[in-house]
C-alpha positions in Angstrom: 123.9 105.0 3.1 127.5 103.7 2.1 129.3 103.5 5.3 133.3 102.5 5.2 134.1 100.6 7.9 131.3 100.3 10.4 129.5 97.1 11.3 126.1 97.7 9.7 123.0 98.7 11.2 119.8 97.6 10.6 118.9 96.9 7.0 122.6 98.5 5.4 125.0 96.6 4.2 129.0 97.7 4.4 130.4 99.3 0.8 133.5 100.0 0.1 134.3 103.6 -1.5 134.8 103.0 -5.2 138.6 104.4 -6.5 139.6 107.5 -7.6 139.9 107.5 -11.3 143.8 107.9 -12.5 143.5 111.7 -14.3 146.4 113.7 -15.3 145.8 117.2 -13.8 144.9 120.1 -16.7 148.3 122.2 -17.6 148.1 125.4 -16.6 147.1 128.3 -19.2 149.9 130.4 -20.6 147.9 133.5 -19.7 149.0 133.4 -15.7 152.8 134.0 -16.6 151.2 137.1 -18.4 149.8 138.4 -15.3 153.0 137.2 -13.1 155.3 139.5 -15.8 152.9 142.7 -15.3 152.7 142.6 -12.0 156.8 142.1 -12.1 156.9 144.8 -14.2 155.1 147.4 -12.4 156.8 146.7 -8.8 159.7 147.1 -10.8 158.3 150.7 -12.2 157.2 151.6 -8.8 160.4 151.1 -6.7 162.4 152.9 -9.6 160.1 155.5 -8.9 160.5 155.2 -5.3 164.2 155.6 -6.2 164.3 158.4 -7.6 162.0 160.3 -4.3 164.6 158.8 -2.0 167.4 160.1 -4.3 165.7 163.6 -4.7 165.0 163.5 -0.9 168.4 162.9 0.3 169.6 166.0 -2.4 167.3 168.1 -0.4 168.5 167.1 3.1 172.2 167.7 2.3 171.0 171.2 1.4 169.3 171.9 4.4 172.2 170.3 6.3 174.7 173.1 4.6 172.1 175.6 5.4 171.8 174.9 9.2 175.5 174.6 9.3 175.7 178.4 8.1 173.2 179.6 10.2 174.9 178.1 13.3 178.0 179.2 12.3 176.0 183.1 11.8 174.4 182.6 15.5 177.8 181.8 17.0 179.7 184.7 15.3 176.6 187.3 16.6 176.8 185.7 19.8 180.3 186.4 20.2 180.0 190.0 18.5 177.5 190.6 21.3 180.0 189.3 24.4 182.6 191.9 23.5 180.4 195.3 22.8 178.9 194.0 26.0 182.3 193.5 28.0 183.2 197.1 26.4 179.9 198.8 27.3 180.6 197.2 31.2 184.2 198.8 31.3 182.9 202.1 29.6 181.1 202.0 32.5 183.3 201.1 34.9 185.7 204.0 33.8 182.8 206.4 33.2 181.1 205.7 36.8 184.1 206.5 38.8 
């Protein structure tokens, strides 16, 4: 065994590692900017799509928003329509009783 370094032990003798050999690493393939633009492009798809459910979800909200509003505005007018026949049914009363 090769051993870098290390006083040698019985019977090896000390080797120094050969050198790496000077290689320019491969280009990369054309095909992988392919894959990056799909995958650019369908995010892009999805959050338009997202868009529009956000858009269309906030449409829907500010109805229900009016529709609330109109129905609290209905419970406070019968609540106060109720108070008076109620004060007039207790005077009835009142005047009727004595």
């Amino acid at each position: 065994m090769a051993r870098d370094k290390e006083a040698p032990r019985g019977g090896e003798r000390e080797v120094t590692p050969s050198r790496l050999p000077d290689v320019t690493p491969p280009p990369y393939p054309s095909q992988n900017y392919d894959f990056i633009l799909q995958a650019v492009w369908d995010i892009n798809r999805t959050l338009g799509s997202l868009q529009t459910s956000v858009e269309s979800l906030s449409k829907q909200t500010k109805e229900h928003d009016d529709k609330i509003d109109k129905l609290s505005h209905k419970v406070y007018a019968a609540t106060a329509v109720i108070a008076v026949l109620w004060a007039i049914a207790v005077a009835l009363l009142g005047y009727f009783h004595k």
